[in-house]
SEDREN-741855 format. One record per residue (C-alpha): y, z, x; residue in three letters. Coordinates in steps of 0.02 Angstrom, whole numbers, plus 50000, padded with zeros to 5 digits. Example, Ala and Ser with C-alpha at 12.3 -4.5 7.8 and 13.67 -1.06 7.14 Angstrom:
497755039050615Ala
499475035750684Ser
***
This chain:
590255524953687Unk
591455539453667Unk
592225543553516Unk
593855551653589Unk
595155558253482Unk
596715548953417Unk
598115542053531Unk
599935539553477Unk
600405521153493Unk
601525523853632Unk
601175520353807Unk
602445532853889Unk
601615548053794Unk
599695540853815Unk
599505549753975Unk
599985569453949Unk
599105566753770Unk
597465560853858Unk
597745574053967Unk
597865587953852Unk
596345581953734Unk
595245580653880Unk
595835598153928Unk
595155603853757Unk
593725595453778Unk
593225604853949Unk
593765620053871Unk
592265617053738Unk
591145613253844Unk
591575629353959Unk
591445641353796Unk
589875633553724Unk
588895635053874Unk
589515652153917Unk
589145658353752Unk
587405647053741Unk
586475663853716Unk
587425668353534Unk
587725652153497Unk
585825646753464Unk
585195658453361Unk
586915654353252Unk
586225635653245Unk
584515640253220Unk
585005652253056Unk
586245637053002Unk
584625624653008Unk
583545638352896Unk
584685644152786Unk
585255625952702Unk
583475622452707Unk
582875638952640Unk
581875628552477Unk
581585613752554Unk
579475610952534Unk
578945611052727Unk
579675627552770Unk
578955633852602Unk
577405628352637Unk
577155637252801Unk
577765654052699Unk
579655656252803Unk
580045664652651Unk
582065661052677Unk
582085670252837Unk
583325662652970Unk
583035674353131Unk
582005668153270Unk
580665678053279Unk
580125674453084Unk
580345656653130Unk
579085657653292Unk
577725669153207Unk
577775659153047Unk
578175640953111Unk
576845629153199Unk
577285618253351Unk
577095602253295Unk
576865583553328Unk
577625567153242Unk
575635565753189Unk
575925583053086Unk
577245577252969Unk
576855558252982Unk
576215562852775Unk
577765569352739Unk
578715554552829Unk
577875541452722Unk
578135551352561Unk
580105550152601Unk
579845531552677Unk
579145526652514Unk
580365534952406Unk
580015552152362Unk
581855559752358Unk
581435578052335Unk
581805590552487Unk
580385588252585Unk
580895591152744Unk
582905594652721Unk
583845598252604Unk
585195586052607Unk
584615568852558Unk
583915556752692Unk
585015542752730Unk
583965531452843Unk
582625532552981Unk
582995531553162Unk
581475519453240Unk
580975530653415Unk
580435520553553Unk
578945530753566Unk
577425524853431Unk
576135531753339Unk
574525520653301Unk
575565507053383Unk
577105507353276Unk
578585515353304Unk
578775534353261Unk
580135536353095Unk
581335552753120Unk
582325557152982Unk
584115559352987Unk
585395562252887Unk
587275557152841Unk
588195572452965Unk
586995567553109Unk
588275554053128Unk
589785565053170Unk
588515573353312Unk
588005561053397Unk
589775554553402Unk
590525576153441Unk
589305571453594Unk
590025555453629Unk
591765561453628Unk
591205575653770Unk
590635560753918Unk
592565550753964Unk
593505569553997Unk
591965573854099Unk
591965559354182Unk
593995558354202Unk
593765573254325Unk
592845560154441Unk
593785546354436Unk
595645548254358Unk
596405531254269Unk
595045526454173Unk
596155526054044Unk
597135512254100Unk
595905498354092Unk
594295491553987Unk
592555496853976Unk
591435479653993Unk
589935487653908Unk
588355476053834Unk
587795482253682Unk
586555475753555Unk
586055480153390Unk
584055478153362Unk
583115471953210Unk
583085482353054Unk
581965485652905Unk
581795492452739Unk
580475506752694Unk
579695504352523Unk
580735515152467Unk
582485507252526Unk
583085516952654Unk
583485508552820Unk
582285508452966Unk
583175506153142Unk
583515509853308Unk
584845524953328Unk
586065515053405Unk
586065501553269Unk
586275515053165Unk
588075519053254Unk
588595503153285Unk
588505497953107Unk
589125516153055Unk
591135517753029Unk
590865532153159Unk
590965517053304Unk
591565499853176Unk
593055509253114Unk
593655521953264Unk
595425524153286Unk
596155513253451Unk
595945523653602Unk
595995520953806Unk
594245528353796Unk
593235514653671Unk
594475500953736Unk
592965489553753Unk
592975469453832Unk
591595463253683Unk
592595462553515Unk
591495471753363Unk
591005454953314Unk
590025451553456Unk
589255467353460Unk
588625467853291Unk
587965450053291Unk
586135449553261Unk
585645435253346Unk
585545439753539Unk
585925424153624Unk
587455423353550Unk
588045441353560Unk
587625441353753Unk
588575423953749Unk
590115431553680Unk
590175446253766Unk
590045439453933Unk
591365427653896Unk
592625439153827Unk
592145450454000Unk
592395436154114Unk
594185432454024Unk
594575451254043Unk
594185454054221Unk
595485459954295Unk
595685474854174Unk
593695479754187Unk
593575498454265Unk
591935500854202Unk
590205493354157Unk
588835496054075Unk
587445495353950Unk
586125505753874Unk
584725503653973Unk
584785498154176Unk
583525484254137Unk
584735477653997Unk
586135477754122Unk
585045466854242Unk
584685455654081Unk
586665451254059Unk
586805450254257Unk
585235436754234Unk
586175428554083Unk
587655424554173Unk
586555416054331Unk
585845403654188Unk
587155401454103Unk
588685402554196Unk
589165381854170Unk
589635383354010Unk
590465399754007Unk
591575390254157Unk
591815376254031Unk
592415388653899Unk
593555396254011Unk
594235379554066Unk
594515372053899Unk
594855387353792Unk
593605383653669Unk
592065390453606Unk
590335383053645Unk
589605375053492Unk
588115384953518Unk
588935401053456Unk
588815396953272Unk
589475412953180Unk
591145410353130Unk
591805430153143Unk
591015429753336Unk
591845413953376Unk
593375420453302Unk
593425436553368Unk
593285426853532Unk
594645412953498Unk
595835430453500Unk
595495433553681Unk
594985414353757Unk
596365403253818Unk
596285389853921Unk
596265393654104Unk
595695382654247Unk
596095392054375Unk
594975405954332Unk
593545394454280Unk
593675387854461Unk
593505405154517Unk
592015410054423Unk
591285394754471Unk
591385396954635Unk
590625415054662Unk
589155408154538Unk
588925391454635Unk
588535404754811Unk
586925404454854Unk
586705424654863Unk
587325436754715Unk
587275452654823Unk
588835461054748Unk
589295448254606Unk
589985461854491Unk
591295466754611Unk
591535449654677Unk
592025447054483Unk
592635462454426Unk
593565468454570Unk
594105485254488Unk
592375492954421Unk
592355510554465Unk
590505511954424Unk
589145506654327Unk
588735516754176Unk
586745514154120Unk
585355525454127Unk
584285526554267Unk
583225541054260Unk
581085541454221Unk
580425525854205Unk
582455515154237Unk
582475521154414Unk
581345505854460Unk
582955495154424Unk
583995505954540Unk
583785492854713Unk
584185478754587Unk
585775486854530Unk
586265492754703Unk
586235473954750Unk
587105465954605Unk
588455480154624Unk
588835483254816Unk
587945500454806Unk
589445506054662Unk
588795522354570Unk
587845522854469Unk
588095533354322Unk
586845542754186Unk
588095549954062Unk
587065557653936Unk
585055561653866Unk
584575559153702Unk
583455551053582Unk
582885546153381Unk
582655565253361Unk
584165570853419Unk
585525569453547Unk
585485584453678Unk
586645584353831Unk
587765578653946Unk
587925573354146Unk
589225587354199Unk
589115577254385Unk
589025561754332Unk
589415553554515Unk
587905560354602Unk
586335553454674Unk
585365543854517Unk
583785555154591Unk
584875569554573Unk
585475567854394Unk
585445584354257Unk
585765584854087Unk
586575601154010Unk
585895604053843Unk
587265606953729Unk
586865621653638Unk
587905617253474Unk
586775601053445Unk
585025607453390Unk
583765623953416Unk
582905620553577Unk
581375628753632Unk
580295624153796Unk
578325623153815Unk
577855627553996Unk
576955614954083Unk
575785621754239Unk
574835606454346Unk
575265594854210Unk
574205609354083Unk
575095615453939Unk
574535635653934Unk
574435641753770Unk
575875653353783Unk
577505655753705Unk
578755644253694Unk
580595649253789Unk
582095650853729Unk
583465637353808Unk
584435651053910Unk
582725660153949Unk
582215644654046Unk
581645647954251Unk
582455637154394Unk
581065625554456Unk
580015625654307Unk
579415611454200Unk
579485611954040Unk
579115601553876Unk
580585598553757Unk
580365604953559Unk
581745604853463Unk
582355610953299Unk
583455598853207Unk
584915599053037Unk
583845581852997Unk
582145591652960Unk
581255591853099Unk
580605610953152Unk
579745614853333Unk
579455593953360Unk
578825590853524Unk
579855577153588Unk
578685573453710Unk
579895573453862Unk
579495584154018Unk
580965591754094Unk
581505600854250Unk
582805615454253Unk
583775610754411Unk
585185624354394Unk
586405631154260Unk
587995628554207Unk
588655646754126Unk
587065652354022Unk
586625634353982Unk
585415626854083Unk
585235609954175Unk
583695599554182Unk
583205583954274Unk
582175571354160Unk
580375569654233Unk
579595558854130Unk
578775555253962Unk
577095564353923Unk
575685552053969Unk
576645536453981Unk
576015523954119Unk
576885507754082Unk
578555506254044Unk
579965489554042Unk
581305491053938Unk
581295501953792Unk
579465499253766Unk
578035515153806Unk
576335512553855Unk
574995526153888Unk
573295525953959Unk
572485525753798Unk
573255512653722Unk
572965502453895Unk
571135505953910Unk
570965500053680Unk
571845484753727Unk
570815481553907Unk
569045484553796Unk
569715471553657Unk
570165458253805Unk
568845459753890Unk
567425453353732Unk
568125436453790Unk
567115437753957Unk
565635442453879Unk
564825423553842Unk
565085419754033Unk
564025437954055Unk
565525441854165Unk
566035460954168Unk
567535471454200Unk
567145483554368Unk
568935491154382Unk
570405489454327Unk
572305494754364Unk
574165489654314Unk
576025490254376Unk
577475486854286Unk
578175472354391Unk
580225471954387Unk
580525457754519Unk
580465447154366Unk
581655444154250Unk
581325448654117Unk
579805460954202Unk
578135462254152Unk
576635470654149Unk
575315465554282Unk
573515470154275Unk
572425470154408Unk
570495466554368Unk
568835464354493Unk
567625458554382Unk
565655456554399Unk
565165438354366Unk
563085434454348Unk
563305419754249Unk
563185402954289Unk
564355395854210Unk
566125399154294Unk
567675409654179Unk
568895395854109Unk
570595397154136Unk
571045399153950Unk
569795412853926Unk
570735423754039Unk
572395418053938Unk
571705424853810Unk
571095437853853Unk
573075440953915Unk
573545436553728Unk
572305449753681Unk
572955463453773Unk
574655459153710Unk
574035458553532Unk
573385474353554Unk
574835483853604Unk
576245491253499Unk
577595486453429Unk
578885491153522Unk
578015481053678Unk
577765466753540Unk
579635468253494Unk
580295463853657Unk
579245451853675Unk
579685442753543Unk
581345447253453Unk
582105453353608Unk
581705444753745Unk
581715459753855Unk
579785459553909Unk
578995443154001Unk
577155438053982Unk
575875448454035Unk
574885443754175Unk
573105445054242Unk
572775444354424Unk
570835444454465Unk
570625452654654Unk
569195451154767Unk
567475460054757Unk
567765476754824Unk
569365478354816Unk
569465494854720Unk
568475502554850Unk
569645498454982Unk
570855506654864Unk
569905522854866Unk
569735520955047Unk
571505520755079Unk
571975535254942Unk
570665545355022Unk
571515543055211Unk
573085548255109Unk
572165563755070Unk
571325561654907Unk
569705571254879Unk
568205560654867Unk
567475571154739Unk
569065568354621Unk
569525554554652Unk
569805542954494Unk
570285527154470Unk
572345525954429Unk
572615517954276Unk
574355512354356Unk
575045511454510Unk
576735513554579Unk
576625516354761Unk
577195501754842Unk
575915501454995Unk
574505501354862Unk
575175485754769Unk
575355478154925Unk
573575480754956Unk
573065473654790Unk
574185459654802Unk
573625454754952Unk
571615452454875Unk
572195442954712Unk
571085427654700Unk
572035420554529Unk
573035423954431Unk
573435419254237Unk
575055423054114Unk
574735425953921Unk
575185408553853Unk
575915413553701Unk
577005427253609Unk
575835441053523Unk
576315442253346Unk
577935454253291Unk
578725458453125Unk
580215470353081Unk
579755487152971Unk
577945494152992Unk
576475483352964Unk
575775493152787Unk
577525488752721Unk
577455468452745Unk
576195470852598Unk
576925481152482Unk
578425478552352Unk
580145485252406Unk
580655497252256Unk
***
């Protein structure tokens, strides 16, 4: 969602300006990068200095020092589990400079969770015009690639999520609510670059059904002029691919009759519609009929003839959509723009058209202090962290950044790989999250959590004196929605056989048991399907040993995987699954963190 600059209203000059402002653009991007060695410790002494009195950096004794060296010796590398006190101090209302030393204007909700709710990073009012400085850096990029892009509409699915209210009244949300409800994105000037199909309206409708409703709609009306698609997220693509497949009758009817379903009951979405929807048979008939085929291999170009490429992000755990996408699209590219997160937003795809297993993010030294903990065999060492243009081809690396919000040396958590340079700044492919085994949408599960929620399922065998031997998981994406999938042998010396329902439960118990961001898209969502138990054969773990140890596994080390991705091995476990049961409910979710739902808002 590029925030590119301002456009004169007429058509004839649209072109050279475009031209020149992208040219700028590049030309920033050139000097920052070239320069990335002077221009970080500037950023770093910017950060320090306006928060010279805040309490955190007076409390580790920085003294008002700004050079990097102070900062290293004096500051600790630290987790969201370091300043969670400090967090809920803000969260419920204490307004003196904790952590920064402008005021806190809301909380961005990260994906990732601690004690199973989601993490709260601070931000502040100027993060906004960052994270939109970084937006405005992605369309001249990506005009190098393909030219025209200007010409035509961006059909791009995009959602805001449920919010909350600390105790203390500031906002708790995802950081993309945050910008679609900012004036950054609500209010930007008219441009070729954030010339989107879905009105505002649509967008900013809370209710999901109806936003995906309206959006598709105004997409399908706007074919024709669609260069470009998108959404967040590859899986949430796949979700508006999947809406159209169920829902595709009355979207023909709409299109047919020029009206609105009555289904869509906010007025400002169903008038923000009635601007673009008139009636037209003829291309009703012609959705119709590529929705009435039998296959969908290609749809989106079948529909949209002139996408150029699909913009969502398919890197770490997303790549598992890529065969989906491939099909639905006719193989189109498949592009990861840019990498960021609650924290902060930190780079950009400089080659945006290559392989999706090939894609590198350069860190864009103007947006935060970076700093990089070597990783060796998956073992941190206990050695100094790097400095971003110090960084070694080949290594990995953990991310900690330095933020203007108040964050200082936060491990992000993200494992990165430097795949080259561009100038002094360096590249890096994404790797993965630390520790995460199970991942869906948005939603991050690690081994931990898995094996708390197994132990509290698994009390519901215990009358039937049936035991848990072994147990694995995938995350299974054939589905749509997808879902997780465990795999359990079990030990069974009672008499009395295992109910179905008990082993529902025991589904509804792992699901209760995870957090919330899993719960979320369960329930509010919609972007997670019931988890499901399959119960395998006797012995089937040790035929999975069997099989990783003719792959080469030592028999001394080997352990069982608490998730498996390989396809040959869930094949294998497939193929012993004796039954199989679905949690029959939705666990239980609500908005804001679960201490809040019993206190007063202020």
């Amino acid at each position: 969602m590029p925030e590119a600059p301002k456009c004169p209203q007429k058509a004839g000059e649209e072109e050279s300006v475009v031209a020149a402002e992208n040219k700028k653009v590049l030309e920033f991007i050139e000097d920052i990068t070239m320069n990335a060695d002077q221009v970080q410790p500037k950023v770093l002494a910017e950060i320090l200095s306006r928060n010279a009195n805040v309490e955190y950096l007076q409390r580790h004794g920085l003294g008002g020092h700004t050079d990097a060296q102070t900062f290293k010796k004096t500051m600790p590398v630290i987790t969201y589990e370091d300043i969670q006190p400090d967090i809920n101090r803000i969260a419920n209302g204490d307004k003196s400079p904790i952590l920064c030393s402008q005021p806190i204007s809301e909380f961005l909700t990260s994906s990732g969770t601690s004690g199973g709710e989601r993490k709260l990073m601070p931000t502040i009012e100027e993060e906004l015009g960052r994270r939109s400085k970084l937006y405005s850096l992605l369309m001249p990029v990506m005009s190098q690639f393909v030219p025209g892009l200007e010409q035509g509409k961006g059909m791009y699915f995009l959602f805001i999520k449920y919010e909350a209210k600390t105790p203390g009244g500031l906002a708790a949300r995802p950081v993309l609510t945050s910008y679609y409800k900012s004036s950054y994105f609500k209010n930007r000037q008219p441009d070729p670059y954030t010339n989107y199909t879905s009105p505002n309206e649509a967008i900013l409708c809370p209710d999901s059904y109806q936003s995906m409703y309206a959006q598709m709609l105004c997409g399908l009306c706007q074919r024709h002029e669609v260069l470009r698609v998108g959404a967040v997220f590859a899986s949430g693509f796949i979700r508006a691919i999947r809406f159209l497949e169920k829902h595709w009758k009355p979207l023909c009817n709409d299109i047919r009759t020029g009206t609105v379903n009555s289904q869509i009951t906010e007025p400002s979405v169903r008038e923000a519609v009635m601007r673009i929807l008139r009636p037209d048979p003829k291309l009703a008939d012609f959705v119709e009929g590529e929705c009435k085929k039998e296959r969908w291999q290609g749809i989106i170009t079948r529909i949209w003839p002139n996408t150029k490429y699909v913009d969502v992000i398919v890197t770490g755990t997303m790549s598992q959509y890529i065969p989906t996408l491939d099909y639905y699209s006719n193989g189109l590219p498949l592009v990861c723009t840019m990498y960021a997160s609650s924290e902060c937003y930190f780079g950009v795809n400089l080659n945006p058209l290559c392989k999706p297993s090939e894609v590198s993010y350069t860190l864009i030294p103007t947006m935060a202090y970076f700093e990089f903990l070597p990783i060796h065999n998956d073992k941190e060492q206990q050695e100094e962290l790097v400095d971003l243009t110090d960084v070694k081809l080949g290594q990995e690396y953990e991310l900690v950044v330095t933020t203007y919000a108040g964050l200082y040396r936060y491990r992000v958590g993200d494992v990165l790989r430097v795949s080259g340079f561009k100038n002094k700044a360096p590249q890096f492919n994404f790797v993965c999250r630390k520790n995460v085994v199970l991942s869906i949408d948005s939603d991050k599960t690690d081994e931990v959590e898995l094996q708390n929620a197994v132990k509290n399922a698994v009390t519901h065998l215990l009358p039937f004196d049936a035991h848990l031997t072994e147990y694995t998981s995938y995350a299974d994406t054939t589905t749509i929605p997808g879902h997780y999938v465990l795999f359990w042998e079990l030990t069974l010396k009672g008499s009395t056989p295992v109910h179905p329902s008990v082993f529902e439960d025991c589904c509804l118990a792992i699901e209760e048991s995870l957090n919330s961001v899993y719960r979320q898209g369960r329930v509010a969502d919609k972007s997670i399907g019931a988890l499901e138990i399959k119960v395998v054969e006797e012995g089937t773990f040790d035929k999975l040993m069997d099989y990783a140890i003719s792959l080469g596994a030592s028999i001394n080390q080997y352990k069982t995987p608490r998730c498996v991705k390989f396809a040959p091995i869930i094949e294998l476990l497939n193929s012993r699954v004796v039954s199989s049961f679905f949690s029959p409910k939705c666990p239980k979710w609500i908005p804001g963190h679960k201490q809040w739902a019993t206190m007063h808002m202020d």
